[in-house]
KEGU-778384 format. One record per residue (C-alpha): residue in three letters; y, x, z. Coordinates in pm, whole numbers, plus 32768, in hexadecimal, padded with zeros to 4 digits. Example, Ala and Ser with C-alpha at 12.3 -4.5 7.8 and 13.67 -1.06 7.14 Angstrom:
# residues 2
Ala7E3E84CE830CSer7F96855782CA
//
This chain:
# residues 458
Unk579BB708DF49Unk587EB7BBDE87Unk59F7B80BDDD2Unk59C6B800DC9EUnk58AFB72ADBF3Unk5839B792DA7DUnk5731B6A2D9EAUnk5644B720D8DDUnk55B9B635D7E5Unk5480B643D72DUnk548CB689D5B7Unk53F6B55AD4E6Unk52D7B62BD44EUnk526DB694D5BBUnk5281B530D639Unk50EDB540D601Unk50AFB3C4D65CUnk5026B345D532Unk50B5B2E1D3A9Unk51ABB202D427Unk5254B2D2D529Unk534FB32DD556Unk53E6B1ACD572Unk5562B262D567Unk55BAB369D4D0Unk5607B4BBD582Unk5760B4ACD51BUnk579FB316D5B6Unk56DCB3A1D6DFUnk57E5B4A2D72AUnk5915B3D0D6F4Unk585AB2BDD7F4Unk582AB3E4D8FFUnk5993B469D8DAUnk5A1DB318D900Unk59A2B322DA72Unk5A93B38BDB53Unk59B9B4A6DC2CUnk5963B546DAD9Unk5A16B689DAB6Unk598BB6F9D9C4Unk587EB6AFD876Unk57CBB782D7C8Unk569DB70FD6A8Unk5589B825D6E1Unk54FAB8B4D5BFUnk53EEB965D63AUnk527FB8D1D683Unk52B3B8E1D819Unk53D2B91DD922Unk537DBAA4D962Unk5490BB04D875Unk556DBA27D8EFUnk555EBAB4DA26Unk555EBBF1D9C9Unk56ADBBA4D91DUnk5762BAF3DA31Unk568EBB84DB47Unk56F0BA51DC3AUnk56FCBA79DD9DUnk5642B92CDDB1Unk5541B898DC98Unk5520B74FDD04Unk53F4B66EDC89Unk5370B4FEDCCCUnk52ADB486DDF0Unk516CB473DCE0Unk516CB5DCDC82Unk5148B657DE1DUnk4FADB641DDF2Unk4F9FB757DCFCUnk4E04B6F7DCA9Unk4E8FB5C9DC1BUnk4F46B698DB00Unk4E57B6A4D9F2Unk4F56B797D935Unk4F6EB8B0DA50Unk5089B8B8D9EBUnk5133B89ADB3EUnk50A0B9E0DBF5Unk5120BA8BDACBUnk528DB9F5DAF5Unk526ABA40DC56Unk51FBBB9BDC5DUnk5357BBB7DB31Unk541DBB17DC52Unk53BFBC24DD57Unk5403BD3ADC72Unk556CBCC3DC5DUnk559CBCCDDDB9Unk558CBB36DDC5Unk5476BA4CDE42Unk53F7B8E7DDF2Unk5456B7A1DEA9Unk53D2B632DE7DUnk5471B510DE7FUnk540CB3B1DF29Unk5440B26BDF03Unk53D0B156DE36Unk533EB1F8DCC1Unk534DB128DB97Unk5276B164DA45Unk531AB131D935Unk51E8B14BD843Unk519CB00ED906Unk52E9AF74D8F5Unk52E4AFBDD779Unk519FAF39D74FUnk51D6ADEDD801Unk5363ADB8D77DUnk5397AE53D62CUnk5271AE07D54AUnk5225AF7DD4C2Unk50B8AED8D43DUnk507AAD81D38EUnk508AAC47D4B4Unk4F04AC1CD461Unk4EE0AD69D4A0Unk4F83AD79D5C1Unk4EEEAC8CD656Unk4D85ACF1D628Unk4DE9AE2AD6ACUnk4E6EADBAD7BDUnk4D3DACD2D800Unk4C71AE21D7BAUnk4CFEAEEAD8C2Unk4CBAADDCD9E4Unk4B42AE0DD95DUnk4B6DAF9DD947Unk4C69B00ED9C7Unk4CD1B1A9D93FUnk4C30B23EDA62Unk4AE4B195D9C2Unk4B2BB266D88BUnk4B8BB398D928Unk4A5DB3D3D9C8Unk498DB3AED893Unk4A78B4BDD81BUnk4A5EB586D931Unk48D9B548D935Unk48D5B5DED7CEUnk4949B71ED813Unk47EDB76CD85DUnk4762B6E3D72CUnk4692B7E0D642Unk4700B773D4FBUnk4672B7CFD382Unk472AB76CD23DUnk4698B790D0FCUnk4721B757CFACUnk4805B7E0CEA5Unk4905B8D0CEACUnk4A33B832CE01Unk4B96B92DCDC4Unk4C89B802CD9EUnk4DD1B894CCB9Unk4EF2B7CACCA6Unk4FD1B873CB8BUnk5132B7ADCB83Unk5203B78ACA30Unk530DB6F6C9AEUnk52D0B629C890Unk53DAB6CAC780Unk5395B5CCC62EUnk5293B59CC543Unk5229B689C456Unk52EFB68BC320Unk518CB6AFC242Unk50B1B5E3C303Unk5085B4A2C3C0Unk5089B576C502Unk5130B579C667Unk51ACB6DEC69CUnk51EAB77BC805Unk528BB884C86EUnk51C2B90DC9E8Unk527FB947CAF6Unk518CB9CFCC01Unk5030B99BCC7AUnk4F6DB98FCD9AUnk4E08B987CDF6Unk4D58B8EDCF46Unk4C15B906CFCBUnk4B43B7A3CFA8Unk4A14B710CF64Unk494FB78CD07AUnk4A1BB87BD0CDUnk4B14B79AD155Unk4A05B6AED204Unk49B3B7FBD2ADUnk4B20B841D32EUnk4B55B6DFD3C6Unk4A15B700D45BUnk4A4CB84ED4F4Unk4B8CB7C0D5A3Unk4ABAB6E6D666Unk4990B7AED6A0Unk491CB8FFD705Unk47C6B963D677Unk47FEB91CD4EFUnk474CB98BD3B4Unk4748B92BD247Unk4657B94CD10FUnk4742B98ACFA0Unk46D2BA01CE9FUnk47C5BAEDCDEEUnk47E9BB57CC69Unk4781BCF4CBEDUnk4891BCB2CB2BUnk4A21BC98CBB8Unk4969BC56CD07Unk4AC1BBFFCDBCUnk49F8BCC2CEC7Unk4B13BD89CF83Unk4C00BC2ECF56Unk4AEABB90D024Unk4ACBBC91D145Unk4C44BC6CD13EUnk4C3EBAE9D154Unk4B1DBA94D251Unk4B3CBA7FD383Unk4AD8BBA5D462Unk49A9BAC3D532Unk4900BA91D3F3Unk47C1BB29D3B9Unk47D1BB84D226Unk467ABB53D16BUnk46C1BBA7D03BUnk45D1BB5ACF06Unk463CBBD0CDAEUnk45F4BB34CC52Unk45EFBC47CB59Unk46ADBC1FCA15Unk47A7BB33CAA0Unk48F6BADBCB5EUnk4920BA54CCA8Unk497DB8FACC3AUnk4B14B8ECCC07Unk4BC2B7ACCBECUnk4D0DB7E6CB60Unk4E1EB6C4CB0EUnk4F55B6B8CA74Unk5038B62FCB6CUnk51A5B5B5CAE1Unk5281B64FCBE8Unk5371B53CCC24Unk52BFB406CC3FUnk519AB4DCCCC0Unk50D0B41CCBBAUnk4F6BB4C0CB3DUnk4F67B4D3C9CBUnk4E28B572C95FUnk4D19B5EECA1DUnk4C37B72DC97FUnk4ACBB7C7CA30Unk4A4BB92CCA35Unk48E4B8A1CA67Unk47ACB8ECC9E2Unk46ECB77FCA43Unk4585B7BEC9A1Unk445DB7CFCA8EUnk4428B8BFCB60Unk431EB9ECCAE5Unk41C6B9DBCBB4Unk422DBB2FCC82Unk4373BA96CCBEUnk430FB95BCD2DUnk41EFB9F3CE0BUnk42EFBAD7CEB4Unk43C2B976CF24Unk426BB8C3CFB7Unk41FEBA0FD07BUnk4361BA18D0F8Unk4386B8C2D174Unk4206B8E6D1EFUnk42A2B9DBD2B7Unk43C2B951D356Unk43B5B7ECD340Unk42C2B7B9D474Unk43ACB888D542Unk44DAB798D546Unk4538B66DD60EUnk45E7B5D0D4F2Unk45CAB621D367Unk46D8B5B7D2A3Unk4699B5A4D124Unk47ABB574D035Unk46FBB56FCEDDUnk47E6B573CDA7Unk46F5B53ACCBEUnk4705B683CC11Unk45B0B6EBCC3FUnk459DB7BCCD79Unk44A9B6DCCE1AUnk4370B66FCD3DUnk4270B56CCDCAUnk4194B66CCE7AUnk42DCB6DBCF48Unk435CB573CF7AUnk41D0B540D044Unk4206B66ED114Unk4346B5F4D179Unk42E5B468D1B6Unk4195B4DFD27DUnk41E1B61CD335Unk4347B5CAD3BCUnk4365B567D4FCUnk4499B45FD49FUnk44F0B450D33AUnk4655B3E7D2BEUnk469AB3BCD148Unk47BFB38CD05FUnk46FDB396CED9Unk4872B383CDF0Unk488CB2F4CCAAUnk49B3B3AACBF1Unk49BDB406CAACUnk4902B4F1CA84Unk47B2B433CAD1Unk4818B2E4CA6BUnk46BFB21CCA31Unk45DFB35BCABAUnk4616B310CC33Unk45D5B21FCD30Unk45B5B1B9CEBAUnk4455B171CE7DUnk43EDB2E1CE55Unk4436B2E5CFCCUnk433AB1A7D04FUnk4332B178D1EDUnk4446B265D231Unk44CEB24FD3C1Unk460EB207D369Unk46C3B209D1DCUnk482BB1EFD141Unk48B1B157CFE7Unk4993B0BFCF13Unk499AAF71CED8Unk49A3AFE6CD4FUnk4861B0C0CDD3Unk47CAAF7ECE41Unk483CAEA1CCFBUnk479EAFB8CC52Unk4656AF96CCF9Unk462DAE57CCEDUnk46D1AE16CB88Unk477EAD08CBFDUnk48F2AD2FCB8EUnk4972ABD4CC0BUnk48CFAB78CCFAUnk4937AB52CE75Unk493BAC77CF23Unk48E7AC38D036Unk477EABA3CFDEUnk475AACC6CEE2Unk476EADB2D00DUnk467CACEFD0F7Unk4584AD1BCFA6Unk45B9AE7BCF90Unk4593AEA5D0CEUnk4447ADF5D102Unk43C1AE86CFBEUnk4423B006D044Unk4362AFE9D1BEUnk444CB099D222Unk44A5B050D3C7Unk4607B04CD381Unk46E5B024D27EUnk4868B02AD232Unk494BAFEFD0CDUnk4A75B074D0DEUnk4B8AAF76D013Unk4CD0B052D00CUnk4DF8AF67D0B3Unk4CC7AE61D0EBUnk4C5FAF38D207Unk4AC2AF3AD210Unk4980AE54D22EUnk48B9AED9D340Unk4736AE63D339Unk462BAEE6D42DUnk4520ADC4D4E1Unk45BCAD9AD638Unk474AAD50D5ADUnk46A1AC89D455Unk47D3ACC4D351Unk493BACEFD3F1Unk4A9CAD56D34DUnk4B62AE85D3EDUnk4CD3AE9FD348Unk4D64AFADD2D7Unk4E87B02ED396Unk4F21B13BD2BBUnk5084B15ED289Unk5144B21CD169Unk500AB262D046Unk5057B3DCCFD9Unk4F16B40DCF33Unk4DB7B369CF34Unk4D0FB4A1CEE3Unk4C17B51DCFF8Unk4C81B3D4D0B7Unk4AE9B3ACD0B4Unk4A88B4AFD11CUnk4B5CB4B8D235Unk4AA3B339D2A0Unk494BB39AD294Unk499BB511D34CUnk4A31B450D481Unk49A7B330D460Unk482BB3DBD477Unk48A6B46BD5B5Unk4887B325D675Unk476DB282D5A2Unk467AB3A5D62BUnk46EDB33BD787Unk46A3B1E0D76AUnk47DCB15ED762Unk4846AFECD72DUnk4860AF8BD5B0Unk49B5AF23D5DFUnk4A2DB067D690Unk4984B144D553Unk4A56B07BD458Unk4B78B09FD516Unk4B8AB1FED54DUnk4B05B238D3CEUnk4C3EB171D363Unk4D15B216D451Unk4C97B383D3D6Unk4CCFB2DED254Unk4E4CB29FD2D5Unk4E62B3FCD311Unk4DCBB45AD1B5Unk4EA5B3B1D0F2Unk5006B426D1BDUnk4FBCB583D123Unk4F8BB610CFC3Unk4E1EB649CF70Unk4D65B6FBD07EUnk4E70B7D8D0CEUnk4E7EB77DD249Unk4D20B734D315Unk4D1FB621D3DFUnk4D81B6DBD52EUnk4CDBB683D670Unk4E39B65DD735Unk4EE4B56ED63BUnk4DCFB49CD5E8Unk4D9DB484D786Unk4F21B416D7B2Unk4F1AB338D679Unk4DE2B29FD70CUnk4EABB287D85BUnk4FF7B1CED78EUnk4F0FB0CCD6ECUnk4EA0B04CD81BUnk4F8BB041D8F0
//
């Protein structure tokens, strides 16, 4: 086609096909592609998409595979803008034939990325639904009216060095380094969901007091509708850990909380909001942190006036012994732990598996699912009986927020009806996500999660 050919690489953090992608290494992929003999030229890009690329070498031809000619089949858009680059240059954009190869599924089905027992379930789930299965729930969620409700939670992350210990006391001493603060609780849940759908709104409650208010705006996402309640004399909650900066190990965690009950005014203010709003959604997802947004009169509103009712209740430390599933009986569809579940049925020992068909019988609730970390989950609900999904995360980053992230894409298929087995797996595949990044600094975005989806199952 041409004189000279120049081939652009994708950088590794673009790659966007999951945790364990790239399989190589932008660097070894260059040095492969100018060892062939047509290659001219190689060039890593370091930019998100081609257009500045092109821009650069404004080519007289930009050449792309057979698979990219039906542009509705690029869920990026990416390609109109890289043709549209092309033309300003003066170029224009060709297609190749021939036979097309994946390599997602050559790496998949040669190189053992994932576990072989992992593997091999997903390959066996993929003949049962295949991507374009889960793609369509996806796509069908888009038009999904979705409510979250919960806490407001500023996660800071201030990283030190750890310089000796003091020369007076039996005490570690640090020296800080920097800090940074992300958006999570429900905040976060709100972002991931907003990725995926259009119509999105969410009930927080924020603090009089170092409200965090304008760090918020800055944070959410603009398709999410803001009701804000406020809690006089108080913070919005912070969570702030001491994070040693090398070993990214968290040393010390310390709240700006105030947990006591809510007053009667404030609490009334919560019930007539969710009164409100809660018949109004498709789907209300309630995150419930235990740190007394939600009193028993708000938990009822929520279990009897929403339409489909998903539910993470947390145990962290800051409620230890004070919060339980079982102040949300007969929800549609509910997340935990499996330390959630130990802790409800105060069984320490025992088998988890039968602990979680307990809990789950004892809770009414249609479906439930415990999340187990590298374990993957234990998915219950009356058509499937109990069944394992495993986890297919790659590098673990940080398990903060990796939760949240579940039950927010997770909740998107359970409303639709989806297979128990498909909900697990696309909750564990939106955990793999989580846990790639640091805290909630990233939401899970609608285009990655869609091509990791894609990689899996291939």
């Amino acid at each position: 086609m041409g004189d000279v050919l120049v081939v652009t690489l994708t950088t590794d953090k673009f790659v966007n096909k999951g945790p364990h992608r790239p399989a190589f290494p932008e660097q070894l992929r260059a040095e492969m592609i100018a060892a062939l003999e047509c290659v001219d030229l190689v060039a890593v890009n370091p930019h998100a998409t081609a257009v500045e690329a092109i821009r650069l070498l404004r080519p007289d031809l930009y050449v792309k595979g057979p698979d990219y000619k039906d542009t509705a089949k690029d869920v990026t858009g990416k390609i109109l803008e890289e043709e549209a680059a092309v033309k300003e240059a003066g170029g224009r954009i060709a297609f190749t034939s021939g036979d097309t190869f994946s390599s997602t599924t050559l790496i998949n089905q040669h190189m053992g990325v994932l576990p072989p027992d992992v593997q091999a379930y997903l390959a066996d789930f993929a003949r049962r639904h295949p991507a374009t299965e889960i793609l369509d729930y996806l796509q069908k969620a888009r038009g999904l009216r979705v409510l979250l409700v919960g806490e407001p939670i500023i996660d800071e992350y201030v990283y030190c060095e750890a310089i000796g210990k003091s020369s007076k006391e039996p005490t570690m001493v640090l020296k800080q380094l920097s800090s940074e603060k992300f958006a999570g609780g429900i905040l976060a849940a709100a972002n991931h969901v907003a990725n995926f759908c259009d119509e999105v709104a969410c009930i927080t409650q924020l603090g009089t007091e170092n409200s965090h208010e304008a760090f918020i705006e800055g944070k959410l996402k603009p398709n999410v509708k803001r009701i804000y309640l406020h809690r006089k004399n108080s913070p919005t909650i912070v969570k702030r850990r001491l994070v040693e900066n090398y070993f990214f190990l968290k040393l010390m965690e310390v709240y700006e909380i105030n947990d006591a009950a809510l007053s009667p005014d404030e609490d009334e203010a919560v019930c007539q909001a969710l009164m409100e709003h809660v018949p109004k959604y498709d789907l209300v997802i309630v995150i419930d942190f235990g740190h007394s947004m939600l009193s028993e009169r708000a938990r009822k509103i929520l279990r009897e006036r929403a339409k489909f009712l998903a539910v993470n209740a947390q145990c962290n430390a800051g409620n230890l012994g004070h919060h339980a599933l079982s102040k949300y009986p007969a929800a549609d569809y509910m997340t935990a732990t499996e330390t959630e579940v130990r802790i409800e049925s105060r069984d320490r020992h025992g088998p988890v598996r039968g602990l979680v068909q307990e809990v789950y019988e004892k809770l009414g609730c249609k479906r439930l699912i415990v999340t187990r970390g590298k374990n993957g989950c234990i998915c219950c609900d009356p058509a499937a009986g109990v069944i394992d999904v495993p986890a297919v995360a790659g590098k673990v980053v940080d398990r903060i927020g990796a939760g949240d992230a579940f039950l927010s894409v997770s909740s998107l298929l359970a409303v639709q009806g989806a297979p128990l087995d498909v909900v697990g797996f696309t909750g564990n595949a939106a955990g793999a996500l989580a846990v790639a990044t640091v805290a909630n600094r990233d939401a899970i975005d609608r285009v990655s999660y869609r091509k990791q989806i894609e990689s899996l199952l291939k």
